[in-house]
Structure formats: structure tokens, C-alpha cells
ZAKOLZA-159656 format. One line per 4 residues: number of its first residue (from 1); their letters; for each residue z, x, y of N, C-alpha, C. Coordinates in steps of 0.001 Angstrom, whole numbers, plus 500000, padded with zeros to 6 digits. Layout:
REM ZAKOLZA-159656
NUM) a) Z,X,Y,Z,X,Y,Z,X,Y ~ ...
//
This chain:
REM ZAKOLZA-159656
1) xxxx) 699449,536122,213059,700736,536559,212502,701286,537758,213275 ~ 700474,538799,213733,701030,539794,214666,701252,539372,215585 ~ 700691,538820,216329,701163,538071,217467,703091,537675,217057 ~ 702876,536600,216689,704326,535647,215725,704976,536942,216327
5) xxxx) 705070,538263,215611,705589,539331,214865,706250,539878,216328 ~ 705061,539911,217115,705599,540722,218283,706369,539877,219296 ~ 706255,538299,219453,707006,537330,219984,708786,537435,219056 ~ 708863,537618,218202,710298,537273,217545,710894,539229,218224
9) xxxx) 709766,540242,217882,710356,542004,218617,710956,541583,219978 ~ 710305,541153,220428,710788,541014,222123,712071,540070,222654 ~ 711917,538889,221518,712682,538125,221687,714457,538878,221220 ~ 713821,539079,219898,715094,540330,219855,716000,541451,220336
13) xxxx) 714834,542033,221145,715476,543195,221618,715667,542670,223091 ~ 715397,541323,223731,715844,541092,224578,717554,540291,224377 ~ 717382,539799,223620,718533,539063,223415,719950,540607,223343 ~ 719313,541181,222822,720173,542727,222709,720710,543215,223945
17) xxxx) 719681,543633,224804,719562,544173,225915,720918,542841,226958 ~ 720752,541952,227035,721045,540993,227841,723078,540793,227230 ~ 723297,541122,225705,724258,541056,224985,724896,541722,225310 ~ 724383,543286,225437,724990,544702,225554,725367,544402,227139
21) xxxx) 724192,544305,228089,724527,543884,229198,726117,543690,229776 ~ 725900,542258,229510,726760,540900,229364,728636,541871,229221 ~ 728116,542458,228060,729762,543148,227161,729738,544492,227663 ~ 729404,544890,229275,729032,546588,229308,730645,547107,229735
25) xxxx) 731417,547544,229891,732471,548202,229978,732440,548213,231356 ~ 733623,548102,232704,732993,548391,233944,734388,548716,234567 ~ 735854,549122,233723,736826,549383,234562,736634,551024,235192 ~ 735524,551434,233904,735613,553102,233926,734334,553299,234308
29) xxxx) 734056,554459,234985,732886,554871,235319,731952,555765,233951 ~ 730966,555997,233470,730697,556791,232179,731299,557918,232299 ~ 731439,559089,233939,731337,560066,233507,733209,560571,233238 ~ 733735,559354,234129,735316,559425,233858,735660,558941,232478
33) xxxx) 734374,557731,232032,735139,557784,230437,735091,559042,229881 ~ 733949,559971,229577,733708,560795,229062,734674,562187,229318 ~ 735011,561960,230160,735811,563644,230504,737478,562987,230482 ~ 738200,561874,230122,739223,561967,229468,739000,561440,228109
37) xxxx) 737944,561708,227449,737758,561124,226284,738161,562782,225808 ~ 737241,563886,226371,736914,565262,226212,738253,565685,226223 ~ 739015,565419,227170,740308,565944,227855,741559,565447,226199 ~ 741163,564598,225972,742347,564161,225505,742232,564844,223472
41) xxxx) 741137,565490,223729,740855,566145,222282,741689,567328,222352 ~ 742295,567574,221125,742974,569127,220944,741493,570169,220928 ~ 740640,569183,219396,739790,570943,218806,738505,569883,219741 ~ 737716,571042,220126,736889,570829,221068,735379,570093,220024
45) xxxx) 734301,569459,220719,733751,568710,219449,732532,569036,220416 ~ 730739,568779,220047,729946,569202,220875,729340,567940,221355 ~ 728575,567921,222189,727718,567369,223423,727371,566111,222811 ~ 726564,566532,221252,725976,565523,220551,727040,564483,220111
49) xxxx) 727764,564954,219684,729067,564155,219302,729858,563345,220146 ~ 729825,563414,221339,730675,562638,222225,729313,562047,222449 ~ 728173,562292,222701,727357,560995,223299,727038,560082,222182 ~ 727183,560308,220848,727232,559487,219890,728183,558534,219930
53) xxxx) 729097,558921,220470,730666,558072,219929,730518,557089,221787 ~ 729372,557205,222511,729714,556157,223649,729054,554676,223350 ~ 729743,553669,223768,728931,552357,223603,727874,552557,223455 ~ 727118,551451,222830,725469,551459,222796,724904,551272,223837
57) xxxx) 725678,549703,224849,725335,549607,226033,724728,551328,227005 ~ 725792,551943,227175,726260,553426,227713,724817,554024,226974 ~ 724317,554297,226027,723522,555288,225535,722219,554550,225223 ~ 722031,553428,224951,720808,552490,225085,720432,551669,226091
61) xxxx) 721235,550859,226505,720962,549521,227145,720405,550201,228717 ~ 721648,551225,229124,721434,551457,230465,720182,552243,230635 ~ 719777,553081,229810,718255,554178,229833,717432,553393,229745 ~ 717261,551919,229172,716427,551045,228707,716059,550260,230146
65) xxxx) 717080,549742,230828,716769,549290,232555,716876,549999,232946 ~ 717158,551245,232785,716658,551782,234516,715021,552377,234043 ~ 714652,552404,232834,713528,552771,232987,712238,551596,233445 ~ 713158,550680,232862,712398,549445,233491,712278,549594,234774
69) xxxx) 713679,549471,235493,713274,549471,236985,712723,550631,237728 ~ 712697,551776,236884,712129,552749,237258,710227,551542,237939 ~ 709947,551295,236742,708706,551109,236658,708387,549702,238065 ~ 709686,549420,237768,709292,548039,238875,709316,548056,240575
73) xxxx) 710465,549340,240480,710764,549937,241921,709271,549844,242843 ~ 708047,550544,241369,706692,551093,242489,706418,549803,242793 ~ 706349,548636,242104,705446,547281,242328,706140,546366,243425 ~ 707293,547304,244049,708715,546177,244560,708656,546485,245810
77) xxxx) 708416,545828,247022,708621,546089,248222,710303,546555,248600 ~ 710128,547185,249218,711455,548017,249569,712341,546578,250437 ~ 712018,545798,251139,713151,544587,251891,713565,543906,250493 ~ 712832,543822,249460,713719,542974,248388,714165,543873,247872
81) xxxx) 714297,544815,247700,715575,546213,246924,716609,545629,247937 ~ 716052,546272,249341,717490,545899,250452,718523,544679,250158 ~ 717380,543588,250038,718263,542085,249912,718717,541998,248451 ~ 718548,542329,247325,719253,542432,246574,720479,543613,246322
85) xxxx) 720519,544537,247122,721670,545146,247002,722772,544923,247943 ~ 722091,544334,248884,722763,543540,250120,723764,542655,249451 ~ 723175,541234,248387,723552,540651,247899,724513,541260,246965 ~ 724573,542191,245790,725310,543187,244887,726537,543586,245770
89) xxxx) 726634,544159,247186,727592,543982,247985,728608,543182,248618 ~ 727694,542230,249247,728629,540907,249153,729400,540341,247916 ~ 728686,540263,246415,729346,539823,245004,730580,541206,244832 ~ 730607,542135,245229,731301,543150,244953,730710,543798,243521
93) xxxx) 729468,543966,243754,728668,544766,242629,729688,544529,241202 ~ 729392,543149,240597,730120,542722,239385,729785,543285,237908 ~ 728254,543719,238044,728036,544486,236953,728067,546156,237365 ~ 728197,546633,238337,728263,547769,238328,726967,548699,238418
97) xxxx) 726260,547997,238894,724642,548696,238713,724200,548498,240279 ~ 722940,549380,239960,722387,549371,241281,720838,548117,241402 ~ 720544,548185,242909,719483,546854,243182,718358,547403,241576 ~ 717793,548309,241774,716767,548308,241212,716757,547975,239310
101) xxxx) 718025,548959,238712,718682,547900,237368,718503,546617,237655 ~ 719221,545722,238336,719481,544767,238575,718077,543702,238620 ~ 717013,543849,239165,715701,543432,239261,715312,543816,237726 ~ 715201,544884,237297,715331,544619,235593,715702,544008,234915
105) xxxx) 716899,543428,235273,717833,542932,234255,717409,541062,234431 ~ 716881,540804,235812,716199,539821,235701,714786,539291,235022 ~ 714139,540416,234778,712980,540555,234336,713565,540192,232661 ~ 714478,541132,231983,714872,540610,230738,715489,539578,230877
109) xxxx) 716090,538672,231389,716404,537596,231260,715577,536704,230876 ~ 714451,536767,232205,713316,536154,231966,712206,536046,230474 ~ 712114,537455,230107,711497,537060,229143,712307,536659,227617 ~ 713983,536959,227897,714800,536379,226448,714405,534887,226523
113) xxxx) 714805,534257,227737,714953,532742,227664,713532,532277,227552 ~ 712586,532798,228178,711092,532294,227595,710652,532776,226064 ~ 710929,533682,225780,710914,534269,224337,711298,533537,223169 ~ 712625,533031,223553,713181,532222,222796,712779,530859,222865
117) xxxx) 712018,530334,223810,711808,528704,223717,710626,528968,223076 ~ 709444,530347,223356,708340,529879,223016,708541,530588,221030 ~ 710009,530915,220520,709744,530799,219575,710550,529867,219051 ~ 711152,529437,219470,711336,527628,218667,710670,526590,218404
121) xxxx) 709337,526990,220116,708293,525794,219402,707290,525855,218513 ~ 707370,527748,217959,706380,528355,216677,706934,527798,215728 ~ 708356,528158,215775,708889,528087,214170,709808,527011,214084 ~ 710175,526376,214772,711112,525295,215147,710458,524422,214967
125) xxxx) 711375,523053,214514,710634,521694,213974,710107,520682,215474 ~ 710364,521258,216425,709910,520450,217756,708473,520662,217828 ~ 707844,519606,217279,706249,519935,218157,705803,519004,218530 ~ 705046,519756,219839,704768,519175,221218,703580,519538,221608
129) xxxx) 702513,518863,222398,701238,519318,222959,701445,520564,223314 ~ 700412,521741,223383,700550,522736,223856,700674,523059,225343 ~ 700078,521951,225867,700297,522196,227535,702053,521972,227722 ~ 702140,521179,227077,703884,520747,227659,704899,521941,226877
133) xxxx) 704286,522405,226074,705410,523597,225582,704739,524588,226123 ~ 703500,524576,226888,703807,526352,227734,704597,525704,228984 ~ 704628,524533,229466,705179,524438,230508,706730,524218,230481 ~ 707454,523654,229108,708864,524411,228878,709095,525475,228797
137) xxxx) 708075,526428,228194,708515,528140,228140,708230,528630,229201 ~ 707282,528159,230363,707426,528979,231879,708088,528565,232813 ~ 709061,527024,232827,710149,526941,233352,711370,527463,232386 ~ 711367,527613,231336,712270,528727,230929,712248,530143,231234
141) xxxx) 711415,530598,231233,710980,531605,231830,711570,531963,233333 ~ 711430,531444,234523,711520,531046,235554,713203,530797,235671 ~ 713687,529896,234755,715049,530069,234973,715529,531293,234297 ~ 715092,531760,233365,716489,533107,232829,715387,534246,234593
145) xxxx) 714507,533702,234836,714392,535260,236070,715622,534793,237107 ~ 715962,533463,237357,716729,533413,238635,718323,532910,238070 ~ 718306,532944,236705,719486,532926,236156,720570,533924,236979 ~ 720772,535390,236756,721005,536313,237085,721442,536277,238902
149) xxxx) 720468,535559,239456,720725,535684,241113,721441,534650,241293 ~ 721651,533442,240784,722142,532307,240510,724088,532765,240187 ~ 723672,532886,239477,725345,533941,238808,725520,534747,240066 ~ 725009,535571,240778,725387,536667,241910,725930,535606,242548
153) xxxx) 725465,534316,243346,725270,533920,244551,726943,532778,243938 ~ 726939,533018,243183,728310,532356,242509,729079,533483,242823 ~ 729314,534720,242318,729896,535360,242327,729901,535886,244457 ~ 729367,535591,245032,729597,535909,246465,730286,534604,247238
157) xxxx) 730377,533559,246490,731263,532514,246878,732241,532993,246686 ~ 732874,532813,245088,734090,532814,244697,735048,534289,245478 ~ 733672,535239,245591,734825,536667,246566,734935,536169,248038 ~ 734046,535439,248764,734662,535330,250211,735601,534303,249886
161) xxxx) 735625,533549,248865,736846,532169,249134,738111,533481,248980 ~ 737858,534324,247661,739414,534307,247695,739756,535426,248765 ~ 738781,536043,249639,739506,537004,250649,739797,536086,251642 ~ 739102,535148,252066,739526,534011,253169,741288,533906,253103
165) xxxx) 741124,533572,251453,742435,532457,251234,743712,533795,250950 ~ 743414,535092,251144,744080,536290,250796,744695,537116,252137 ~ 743535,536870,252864,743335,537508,254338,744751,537547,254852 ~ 745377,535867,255240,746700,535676,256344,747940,536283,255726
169) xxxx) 748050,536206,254287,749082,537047,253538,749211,538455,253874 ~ 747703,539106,253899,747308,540738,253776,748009,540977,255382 ~ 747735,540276,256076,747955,540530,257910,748907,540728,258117 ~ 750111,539737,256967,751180,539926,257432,751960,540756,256549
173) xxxx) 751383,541556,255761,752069,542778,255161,751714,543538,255800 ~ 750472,544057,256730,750441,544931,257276,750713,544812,258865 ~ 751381,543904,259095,751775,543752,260505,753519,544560,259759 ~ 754298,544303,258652,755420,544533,258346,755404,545839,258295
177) xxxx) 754366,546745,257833,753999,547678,257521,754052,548490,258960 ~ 753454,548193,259663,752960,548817,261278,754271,548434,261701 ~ 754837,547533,262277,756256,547671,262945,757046,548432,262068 ~ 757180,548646,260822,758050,549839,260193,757858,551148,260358
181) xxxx) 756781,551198,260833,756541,552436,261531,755329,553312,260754 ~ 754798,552250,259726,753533,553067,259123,752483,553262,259456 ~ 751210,554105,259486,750058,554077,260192,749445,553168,259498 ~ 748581,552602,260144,747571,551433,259797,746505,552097,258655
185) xxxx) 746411,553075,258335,745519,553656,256948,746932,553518,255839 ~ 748068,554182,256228,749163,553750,255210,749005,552746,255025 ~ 749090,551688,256062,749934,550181,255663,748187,549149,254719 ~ 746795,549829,254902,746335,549544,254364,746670,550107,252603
189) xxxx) 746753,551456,252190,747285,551441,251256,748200,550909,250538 ~ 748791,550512,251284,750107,549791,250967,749773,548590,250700 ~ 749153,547573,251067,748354,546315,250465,747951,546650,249391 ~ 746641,548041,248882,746131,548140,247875,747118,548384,246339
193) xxxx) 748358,548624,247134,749002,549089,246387,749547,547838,245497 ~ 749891,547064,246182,750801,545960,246049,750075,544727,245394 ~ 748736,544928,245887,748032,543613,244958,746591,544266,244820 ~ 746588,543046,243767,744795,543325,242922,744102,542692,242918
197) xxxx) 743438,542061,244708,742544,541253,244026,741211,542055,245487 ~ 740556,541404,245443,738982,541135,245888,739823,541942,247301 ~ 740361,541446,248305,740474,541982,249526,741344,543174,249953 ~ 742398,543629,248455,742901,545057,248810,741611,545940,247531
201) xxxx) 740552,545472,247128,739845,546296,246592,739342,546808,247644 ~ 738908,545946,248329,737889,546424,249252,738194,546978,250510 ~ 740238,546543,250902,741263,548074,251360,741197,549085,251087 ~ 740961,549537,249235,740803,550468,248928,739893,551306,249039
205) xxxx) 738377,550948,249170,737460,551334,249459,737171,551770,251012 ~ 738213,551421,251552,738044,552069,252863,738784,553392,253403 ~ 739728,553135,252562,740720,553927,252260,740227,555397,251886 ~ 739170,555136,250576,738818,556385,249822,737398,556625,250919
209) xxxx) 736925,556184,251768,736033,556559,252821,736263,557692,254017 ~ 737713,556978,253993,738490,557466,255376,738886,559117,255031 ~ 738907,559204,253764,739751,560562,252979,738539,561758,252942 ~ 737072,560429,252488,735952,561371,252553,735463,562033,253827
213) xxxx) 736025,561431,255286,735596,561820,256136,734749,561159,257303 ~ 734649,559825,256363,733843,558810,257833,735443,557996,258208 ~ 734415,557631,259905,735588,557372,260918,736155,556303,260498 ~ 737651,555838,260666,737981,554532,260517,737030,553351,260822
217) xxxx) 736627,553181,262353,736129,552116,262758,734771,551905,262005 ~ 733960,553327,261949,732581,552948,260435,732979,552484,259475 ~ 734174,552984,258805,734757,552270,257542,735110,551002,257580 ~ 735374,550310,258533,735965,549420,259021,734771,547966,259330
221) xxxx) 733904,548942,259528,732715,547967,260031,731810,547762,258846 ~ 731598,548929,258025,730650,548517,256650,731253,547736,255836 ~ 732807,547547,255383,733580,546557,255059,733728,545477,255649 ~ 733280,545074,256539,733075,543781,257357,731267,543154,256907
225) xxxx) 730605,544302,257038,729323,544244,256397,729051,543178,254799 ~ 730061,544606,254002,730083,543846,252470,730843,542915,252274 ~ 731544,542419,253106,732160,541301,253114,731715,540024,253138 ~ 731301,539913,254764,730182,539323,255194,730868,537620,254993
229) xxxx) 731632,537940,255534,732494,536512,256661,733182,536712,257952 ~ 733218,535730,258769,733222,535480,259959,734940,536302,260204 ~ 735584,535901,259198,737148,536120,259664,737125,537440,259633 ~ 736769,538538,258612,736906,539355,258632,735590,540392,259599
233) xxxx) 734753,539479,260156,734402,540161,261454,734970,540272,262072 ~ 735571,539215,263124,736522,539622,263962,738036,539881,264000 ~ 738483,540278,262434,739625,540836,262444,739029,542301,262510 ~ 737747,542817,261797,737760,544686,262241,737020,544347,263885
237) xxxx) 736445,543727,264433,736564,543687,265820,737584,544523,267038 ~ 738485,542805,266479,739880,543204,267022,740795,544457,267020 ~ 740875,545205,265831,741251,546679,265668,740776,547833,265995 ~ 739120,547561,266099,738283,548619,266771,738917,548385,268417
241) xxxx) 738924,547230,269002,739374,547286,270175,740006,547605,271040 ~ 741279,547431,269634,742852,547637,270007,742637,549487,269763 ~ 742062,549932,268889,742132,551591,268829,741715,551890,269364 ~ 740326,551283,270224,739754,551985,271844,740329,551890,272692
245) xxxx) 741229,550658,272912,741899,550517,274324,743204,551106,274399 ~ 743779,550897,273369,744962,551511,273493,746414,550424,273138 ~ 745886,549243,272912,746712,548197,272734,747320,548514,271169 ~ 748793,547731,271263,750158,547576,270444,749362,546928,269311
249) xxxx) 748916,548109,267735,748635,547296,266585,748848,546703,265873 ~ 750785,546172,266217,751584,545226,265193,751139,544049,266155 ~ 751083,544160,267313,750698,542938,267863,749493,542419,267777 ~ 748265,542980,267461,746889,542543,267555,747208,541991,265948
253) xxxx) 747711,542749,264848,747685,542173,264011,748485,540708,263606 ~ 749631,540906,264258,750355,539621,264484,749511,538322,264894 ~ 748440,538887,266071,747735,537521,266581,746880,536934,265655 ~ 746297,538315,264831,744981,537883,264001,745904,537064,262680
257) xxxx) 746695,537240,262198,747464,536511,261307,747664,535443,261604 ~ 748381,534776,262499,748102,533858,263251,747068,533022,263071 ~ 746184,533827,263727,744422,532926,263830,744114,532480,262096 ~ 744024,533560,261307,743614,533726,259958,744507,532508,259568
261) xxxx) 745911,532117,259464,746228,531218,258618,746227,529842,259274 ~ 745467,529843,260866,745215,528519,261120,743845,527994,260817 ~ 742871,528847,260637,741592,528589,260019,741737,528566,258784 ~ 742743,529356,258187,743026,528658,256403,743540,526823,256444
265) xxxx) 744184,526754,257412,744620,525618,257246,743596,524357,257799 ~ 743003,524727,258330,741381,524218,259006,740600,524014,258304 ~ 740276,525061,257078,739598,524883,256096,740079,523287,254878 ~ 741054,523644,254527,742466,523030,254070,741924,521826,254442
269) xxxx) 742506,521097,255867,741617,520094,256295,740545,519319,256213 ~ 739704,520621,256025,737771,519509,255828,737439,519615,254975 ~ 737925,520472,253742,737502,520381,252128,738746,518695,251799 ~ 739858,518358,252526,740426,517455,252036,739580,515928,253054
273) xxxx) 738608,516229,253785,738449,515243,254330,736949,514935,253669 ~ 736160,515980,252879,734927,515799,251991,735204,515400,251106 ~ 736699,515272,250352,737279,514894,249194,736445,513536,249219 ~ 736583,512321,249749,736147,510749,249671,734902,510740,249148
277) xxxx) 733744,511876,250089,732682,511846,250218,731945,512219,248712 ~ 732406,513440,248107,732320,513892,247124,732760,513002,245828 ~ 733694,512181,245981,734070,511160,244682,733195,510422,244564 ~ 732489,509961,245835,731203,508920,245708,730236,508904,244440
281) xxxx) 729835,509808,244167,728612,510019,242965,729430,510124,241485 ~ 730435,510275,241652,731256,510122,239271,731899,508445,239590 ~ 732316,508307,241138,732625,507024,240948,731660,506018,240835 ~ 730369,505918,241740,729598,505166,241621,728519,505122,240199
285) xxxx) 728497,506362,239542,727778,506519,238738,728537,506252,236810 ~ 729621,506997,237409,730144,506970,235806,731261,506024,235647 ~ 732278,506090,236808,733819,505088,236503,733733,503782,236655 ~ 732826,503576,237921,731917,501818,238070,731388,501239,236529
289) xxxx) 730637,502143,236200,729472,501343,234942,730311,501076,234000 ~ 731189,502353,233456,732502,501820,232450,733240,500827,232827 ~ 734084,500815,234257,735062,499638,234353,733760,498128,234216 ~ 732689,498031,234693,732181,496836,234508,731885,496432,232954
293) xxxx) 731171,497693,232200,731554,497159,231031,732320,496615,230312 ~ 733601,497611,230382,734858,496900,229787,735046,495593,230486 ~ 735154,494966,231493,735249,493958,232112,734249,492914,231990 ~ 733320,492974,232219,732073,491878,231933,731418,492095,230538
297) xxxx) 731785,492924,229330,731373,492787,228194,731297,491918,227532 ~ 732750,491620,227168,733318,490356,226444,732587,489042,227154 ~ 732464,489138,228165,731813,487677,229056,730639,487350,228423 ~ 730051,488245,229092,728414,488726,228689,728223,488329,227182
301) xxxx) 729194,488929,226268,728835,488462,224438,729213,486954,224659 ~ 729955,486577,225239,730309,485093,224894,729353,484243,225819 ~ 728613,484626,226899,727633,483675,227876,725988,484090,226622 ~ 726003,485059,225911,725247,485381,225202,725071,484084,223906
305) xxxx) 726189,483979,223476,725932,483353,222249,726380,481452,222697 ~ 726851,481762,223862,726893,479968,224301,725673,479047,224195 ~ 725848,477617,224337,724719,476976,224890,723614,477359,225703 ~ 724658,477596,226953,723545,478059,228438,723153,479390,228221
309) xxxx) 723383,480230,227251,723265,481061,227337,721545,480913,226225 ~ 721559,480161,225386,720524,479997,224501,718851,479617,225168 ~ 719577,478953,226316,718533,478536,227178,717506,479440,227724 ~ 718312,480469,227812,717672,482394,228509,716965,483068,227275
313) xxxx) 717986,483297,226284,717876,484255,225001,717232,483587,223976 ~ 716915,482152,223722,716313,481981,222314,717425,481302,221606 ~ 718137,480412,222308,719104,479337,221278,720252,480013,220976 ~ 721879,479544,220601,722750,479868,220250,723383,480054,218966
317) x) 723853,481099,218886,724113,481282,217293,725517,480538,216978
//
């Protein structure tokens, strides 16, 4: 029964942990929520009181993983910290945490979704040999650990598609930008300004680099880094080039615009020429078996209950 007791604790407070997670707040940073939370009070209130009044996530959830990953950091070779924050970069860090949270947060995954199967098959009306229900709860297990990287590696698709498909637009606001006579850190602001998605965020971030004091072309190149597609390699290439050599930057950008919306349209092309290839498996599998049913059903009941048909089945009704 203690056992039972401590399987349903874990299962609980994982399901918590993973909830809070899931719902954590991420337009604001804590310490900017907190100091216009402070700011916006007339009579001043104390320390205890504002950390009371922050999400639970904010005052539980997050002390709760990082102490985890505190603990996991020692057992964790340092190249998988790298490759998972590597990865957190490319996704555009969607939860807002760092590699080593993050390896926590897989670890609770792991044990909610095993937690929870192995208490459905305690208390739940499914019963099954015991070998085959530890071996549903450790491929459950197994999936909520790679659940989490699974979701990242989604989330690093969907950001290079839409900077790909964002890129030839961005080129040519800032080619409009540069022949008007703006500097190329303006005319990047000026994108950030103008739109909100994935590729003037990550304008912006170069932006607030450039202000801190590293060089354009570093800024330029670690954003090609977290990016981590081909187009936007050799579009900061091309600009490092053009700012070493000395070449006309409405024109380098003009060319790369150019290039950018003929490889959009390239793309365009071979996702419409996989189209055939890809229908193969709902057509052969699901729209075939229905149209033959509907079509050879009625046959089939009537060759069923015929003469010749009695000859096969056991006589005609």
C-alpha cells in the first residue's frame, strides 16, 4: 500500500510540474514582471508579498527543475548540454529555459507518462501479465523522456520554414531601406519594427547585440549559427563580404533577394512535385478500400446469397 501511495505522489506532482510547465508565462522575463508589477504600486508592499502574488509556475515549478537539473548537470556529459542547447537555439528557445532545465523537464515527462500508465494498470480495470505492463510503462516511460525533444525538433522545423518563406520579403525591405539612405543596423530595425515573426525576432536580437558592443559581422554570424539554414548562411556571408570589401549594400542585397525568392520558388516546385508521391499511402490505404466497398458490396451480398454463391458458403438463403 505505501508503495500504491508513493506511485499516485509522483504521479501527481508530476502531472503538476509538466501543467505549470506547459502554462509558464514567457512574453515577460520574471525580473521585468516583477519590477513593473513594483513600479506600478502607489503604497509600497514587502518582498514577501510580491513573491507571493507570482505564478506558481514562477515560485515552484521553476526552483523545482532547476534543482533537478542542478542534480543531473553532475551525471550529464557536457557535449549533450551543448547539443541540447544547440537545439533550444535553433527552436528559438520556446520555453524559455536553459539546456540543463530542459534535460529536467524531460526526466519529468518521463516519469508523468510512466507514472500514469503504471497507475492505471494498479487501479484501472485493464489487467494484463505483468511482463507486458512493465513493458507498456517503460515504453511509456521512454516516450514522455523523448516526448519533449520530439516537440523541439518540431518546433526547429516550423522556425526555419517560416524564416525561409520570410527571408525574400525581409531583403527587400531592407534593400528599400539601404537605397533610402538608411544604415543597414537601421534598416534591420526597421524590419523588426514592422513585423513579428521568427526572422525580425531574430533581427532583433542582433540588433540588441550590436548596442551591447559585439561587432556586426559576430552578430551576424551567431545568428546564422541559431538559425542554422543554408540561405541565411550565405546571405550573412555575402554582407560580411560586401563590408570587408567595400562593395554597394543595396546591391548585394538586391542580388541576395533575388537568389532567396528563387530558391523559395524551387522549394515551391519539389514540395509540389512530392505532392503524387505522398498521396500514395491515404489513397492506397484508406480512399481505395472505401471506394471498393461501396462498389463491390452490394455485389458481394448478392454473389453471397445466390446459387453459385452457395456452392462456396454453405447453400443459398
Amino acid at each position: 500500500m505505501l508503495i500504491l501511495l508513493v506511485i499516485a505522489v509522483v504521479v501527481l506532482g508530476a502531472g503538476i510540474l509538466v501543467y505549470a510547465a506547459i502554462r509558464m508565462p514567457k512574453d515577460q522575463t520574471p525580473l521585468d514582471a516583477r519590477l513593473s508589477e513594483y513600479a506600478g504600486r502607489e503604497v509600497p508592499i514587502s518582498l514577501e508579498e510580491i513573491e507571493l502574488q507570482q505564478p506558481f509556475a514562477e515560485r515552484v515549478v521553476l526552483p523545482v527543475l532547476k534543482g533537478v537539473s542542478d542534480f543531473v548537470v553532475r551525471f550529464t556529459p557536457a557535449a549533450n548540454i551543448q547539443t541540447i542547447q544547440k537545439k533550444l537555439d535553433l527552436a528559438g528557445n520556446p520555453w524559455g529555459v536553459e539546456a540543463p532545465v530542459y534535460w529536467s523537464l524531460q526526466i519529468v515527462f518521463a516519469l508523468f507518462f510512466g507514472g500514469l500508465l503504471l497507475f492505471l494498470f494498479v487501479f484501472g480495470s485493464m489487467k494484463l501479465h505483468w511482463y507486458l505492463s512493465l513493458g507498456i510503462v517503460l515504453l511509456g516511460t521512454v516516450f514522455g523522456y523523448f516526448f519533449p525533444r520530439l516537440y523541439l525538433d518540431s518546433r526547429i522545423g516550423r522556425r526555419q520554414d517560416n524564416i525561409r518563406k520570410a527571408m525574400p520579403d525581409a531583403l527587400d525591405l531592407l534593400t528599400i531601406c539601404v537605397e533610402a539612405g538608411l544604415g543597414f543596423d537601421s534598416a534591420m530595425s526597421k524590419v523588426t519594427e514592422e513585423w513579428e515573426n521568427e526572422l525580425s525576432a531574430a533581427f532583433g536580437r542582433v540588433i540588441q547585440e550590436i548596442r551591447l558592443g559585439k561587432l556586426r559581422r559576430d552578430a551576424l554570424k551567431d545568428m546564422a549559427e541559431r538559425v542554422g539554414i543554408s540561405e541565411m548562411t550565405s546571405f550573412v556571408a555575402a554582407i560580411v563580404q560586401s563590408e570587408q570589401l567595400g562593395v554597394s549594400m543595396s546591391r548585394v542585397l538586391r542580388i541576395q533577394a533575388d537568389q532567396m525568392r528563387m530558391r523559395r520558388r524551387q522549394r515551391a516546385e519539389e514540395k509540389a512535385r512530392q505532392a503524387p508521391v505522398k498521396m500514395m499511402i491515404p489513397l492506397v490505404f484508406l480512399i481505395f478500400p472505401s471506394i471498393l466497398i461501396v462498389l463491390l458490396g452490394p455485389a458481394g451480398l448478392m454473389l453471397f446469397t445466390s446459387p453459385v454463391g452457395g456452392m462456396f458458403f454453405g447453400g443459398a438463403r
